[in-house]
N, C-alpha and C positions, 0 to 999 in steps of 0.2 A: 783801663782794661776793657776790653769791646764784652758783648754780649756771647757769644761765643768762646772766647776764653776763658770764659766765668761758666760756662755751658761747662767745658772742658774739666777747669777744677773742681768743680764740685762733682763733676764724675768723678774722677778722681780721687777723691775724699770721700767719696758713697761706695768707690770700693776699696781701699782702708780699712772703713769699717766692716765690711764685710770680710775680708781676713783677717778682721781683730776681734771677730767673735766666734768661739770657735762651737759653740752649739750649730749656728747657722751654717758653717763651712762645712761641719761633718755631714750633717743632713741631707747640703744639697748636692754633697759630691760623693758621698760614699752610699748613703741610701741608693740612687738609683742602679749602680754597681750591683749591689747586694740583693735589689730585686733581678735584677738581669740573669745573677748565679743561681736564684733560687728557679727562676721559671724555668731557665736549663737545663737544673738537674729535677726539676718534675715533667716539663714534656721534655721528653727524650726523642731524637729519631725526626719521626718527618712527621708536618703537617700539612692542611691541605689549604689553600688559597687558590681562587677562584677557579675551582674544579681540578687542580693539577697537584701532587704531592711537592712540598717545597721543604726544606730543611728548617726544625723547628727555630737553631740557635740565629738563622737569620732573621724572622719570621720576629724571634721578639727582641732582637738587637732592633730594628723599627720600630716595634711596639714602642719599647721603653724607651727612647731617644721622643717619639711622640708622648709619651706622656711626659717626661722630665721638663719637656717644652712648656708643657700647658702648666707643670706644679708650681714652675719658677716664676712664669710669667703669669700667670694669673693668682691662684694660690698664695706664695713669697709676696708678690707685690700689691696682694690685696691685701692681705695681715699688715704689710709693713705702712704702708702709707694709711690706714684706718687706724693703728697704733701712733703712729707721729700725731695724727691729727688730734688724738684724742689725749696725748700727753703734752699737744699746746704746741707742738713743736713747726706745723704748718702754721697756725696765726702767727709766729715769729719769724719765721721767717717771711711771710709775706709784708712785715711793718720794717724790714729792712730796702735797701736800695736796688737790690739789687731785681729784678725783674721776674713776676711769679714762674713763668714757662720754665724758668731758671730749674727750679727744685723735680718738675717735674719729667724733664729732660734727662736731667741725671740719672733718676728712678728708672726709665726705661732704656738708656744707654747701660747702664751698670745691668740691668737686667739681659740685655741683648750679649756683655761680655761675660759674664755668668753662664750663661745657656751656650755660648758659645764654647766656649771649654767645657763644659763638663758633657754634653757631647761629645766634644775629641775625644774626651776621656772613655767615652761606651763605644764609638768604632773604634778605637786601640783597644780596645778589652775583646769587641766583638769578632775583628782581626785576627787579634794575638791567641785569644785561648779558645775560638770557636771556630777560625779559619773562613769569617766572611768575606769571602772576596770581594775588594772594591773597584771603582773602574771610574773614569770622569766623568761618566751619567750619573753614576748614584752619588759624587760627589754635586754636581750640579743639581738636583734635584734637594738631597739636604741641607743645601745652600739658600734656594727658593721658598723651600717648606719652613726651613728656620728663620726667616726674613719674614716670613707672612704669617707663623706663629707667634712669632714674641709682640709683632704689632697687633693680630685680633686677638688677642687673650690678656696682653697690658692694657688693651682700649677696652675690654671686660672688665678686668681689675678695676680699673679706675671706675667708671660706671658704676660698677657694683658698691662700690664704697659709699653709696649715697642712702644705699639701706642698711649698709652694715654699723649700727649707731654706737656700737661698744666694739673694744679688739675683741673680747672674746666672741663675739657674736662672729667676727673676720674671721676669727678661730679654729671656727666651726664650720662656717658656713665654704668658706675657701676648698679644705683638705675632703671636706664630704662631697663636695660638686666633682670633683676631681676625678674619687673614688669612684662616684656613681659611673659618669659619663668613661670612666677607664673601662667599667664594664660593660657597658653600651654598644661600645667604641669598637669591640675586639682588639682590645689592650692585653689583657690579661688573660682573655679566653679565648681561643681559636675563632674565627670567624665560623667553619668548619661544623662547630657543635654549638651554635647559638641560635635558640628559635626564630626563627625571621619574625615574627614581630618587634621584637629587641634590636634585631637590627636595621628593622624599617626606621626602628624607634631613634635610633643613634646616628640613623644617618641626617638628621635633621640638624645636628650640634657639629659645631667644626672641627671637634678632635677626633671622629670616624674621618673626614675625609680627608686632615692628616697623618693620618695613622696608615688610611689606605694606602695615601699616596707614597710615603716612605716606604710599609711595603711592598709595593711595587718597585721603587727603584731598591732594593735591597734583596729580589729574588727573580725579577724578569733582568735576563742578562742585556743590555745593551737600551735599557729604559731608563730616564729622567724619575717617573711615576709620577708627573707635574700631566694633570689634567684641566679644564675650563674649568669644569664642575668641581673638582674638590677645590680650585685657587678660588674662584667667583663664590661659592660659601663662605669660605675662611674670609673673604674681604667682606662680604655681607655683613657679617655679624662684626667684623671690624670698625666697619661704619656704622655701625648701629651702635657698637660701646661706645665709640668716640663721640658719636652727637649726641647720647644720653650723657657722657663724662665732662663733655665742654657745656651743656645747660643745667646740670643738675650739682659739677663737684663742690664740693664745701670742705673749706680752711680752716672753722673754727669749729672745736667742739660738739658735737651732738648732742651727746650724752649728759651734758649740763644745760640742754636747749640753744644752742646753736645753732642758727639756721643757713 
C-alpha cells in the first residue's frame, strides 16, 4: 500500500472515530447551531458593518461559521492530538512502519471534512430560517476562507502543543484562546459597539480577518470578501505555526519528561 493510501485510511478511521463518539459529534455540530439561534434571537433587526446598516442574521451566520473554523481547527485539534500524545498514543504509532506525516495528515484531513460539513450545516440553517441569501461570490469566498482557515489555525494547533504539557492544560488553554479572540474578533459582538482599541487589538490575530472577510462576502452583494490583507495575515500566522510545529513537535510524552 503506497503512502497515500495509508494517508487515506487512516483518514478514514480518524473520522469513524469521530462519529463514534458521540460527546464530540454533539458538540461540534450542534453547539455552533445553538450559538447562531441564540445571537439571533438577542440581536434582533439590523446591524451596522462598515458604516452601512446590514441584517443582523447574516452578520452572524459569518461570525459563527468564523468562529466554528477556528474551534475545530484549532481548539478540537489542539486537545486532540496533546491528549494522544500524552496517553502514549503518538510514540506508538511513530515505532510502527508506517511513516510519521502519516498520523498527522489525517488529523488535518479529518479536520478540513469536519469544518466542512458542519459549515454546510450553518449556511442551510442561515438560508433556511434567516433567509441569507447566497450567490457564487459568497460561496467562493467561504470556499477561500475555509481552505486558509483550517491550514493557519491546525498549523496553531500543532505548534501550540509544544507548550501545552498536560490535556488538561490543552483544555484550557484551546477553548479560552478561542473565547477571547471571539471577542476581539467581532464574533460575538457587533463590530459597531466595540471600542477601537479592542479592535485595533484583534485585528492583529487572524480570526478578525476571517471573520471580516466572510462578513463581507455574506452582506456586500456581489463580493468574494477575499482581500490581500486578511488572506496574507491568515497565511502569516500559518507559517509561522507550521515552522514553530515542524521544529518544535513532540511524540512522546511531556508530562512524564519527554522531550
Amino acid at each position: 500500500m503506497s503512502d497515500v493510501s495509508l494517508a487515506l485510511a487512516q483518514t478514514r478511521y480518524a473520522l469513524r472515530g469521530f462519529l463514534r463518539d458521540p460527546s464530540a459529534l454533539g458538540f461540534t455540530a450542534f453547539f455552533p447551531i445553538l450559538l447562531l439561534l441564540l445571537f439571533n434571537a438577542i440581536f434582533k433587526g439590523v446591524t451596522d458593518f462598515n458604516g452601512t446598516h446590514v441584517r443582523a442574521p447574516a452578520y452572524y451566520t459569518a461570525s459563527i461559521i468564523a468562529y466554528e473554523i477556528m474551534l475545530v481547527s484549532f481548539s478540537s485539534l489542539l486537545v486532540r492530538v496533546t491528549t494522544n500524545r500524552e496517553r502514549g498514543l503518538l510514540k506508538r504509532f511513530r515505532g510502527t512502519p508506517m511513516p510519521s506525516w502519516v498520523y498527522l495528515f489525517s488529523e488535518i484531513a479529518r479536520t478540513f471534512v469536519v469544518v466542512a460539513a458542519t459549515v454546510a450545516v450553518l449556511v442551510g440553517v442561515g438560508a433556511g430560517f434567516y433567509h441569507v441569501t447566497l450567490s457564487v461570490h459568497l460561496v467562493l469566498g467561504l470556499v477561500v476562507y475555509l481552505v486558509a482557515g483550517v491550514f493557519c489555525f491546525s498549523a496553531l494547533a500543532l505548534a501550540l502543543t509544544r507548550l501545552c504539557v498536560t490535556a488538561d492544560a490543552a483544555s484550557a488553554i484551546g477553548p479560552l484562546a478561542a473565547t477571547i479572540l471571539a471577542f476581539l474578533s467581532g464574533v460575538f459582538i457587533p463590530v459597531a459597539v466595540m471600542p477601537a482599541w479592542m479592535l485595533d487589538l484583534g485585528k492583529v490575530f487572524p480570526l478578525e480577518h476571517m471573520a471580516r472577510g466572510l462578513q463581507a462576502a455574506f452582506l456586500i452583494p456581489g463580493a468574494t470578501g477575499v482581500t490581500g490583507v486578511d488572506l496574507g495575515v491568515m497565511i502569516a500566522w500559518g507559517a509561522i505555526g507550521l515552522i514553530v510545529a515542524v521544529r518544535l513537535f513532540r511524540w512522546e510524552p511531556m508530562a512524564s519528561g519527554g522531550r
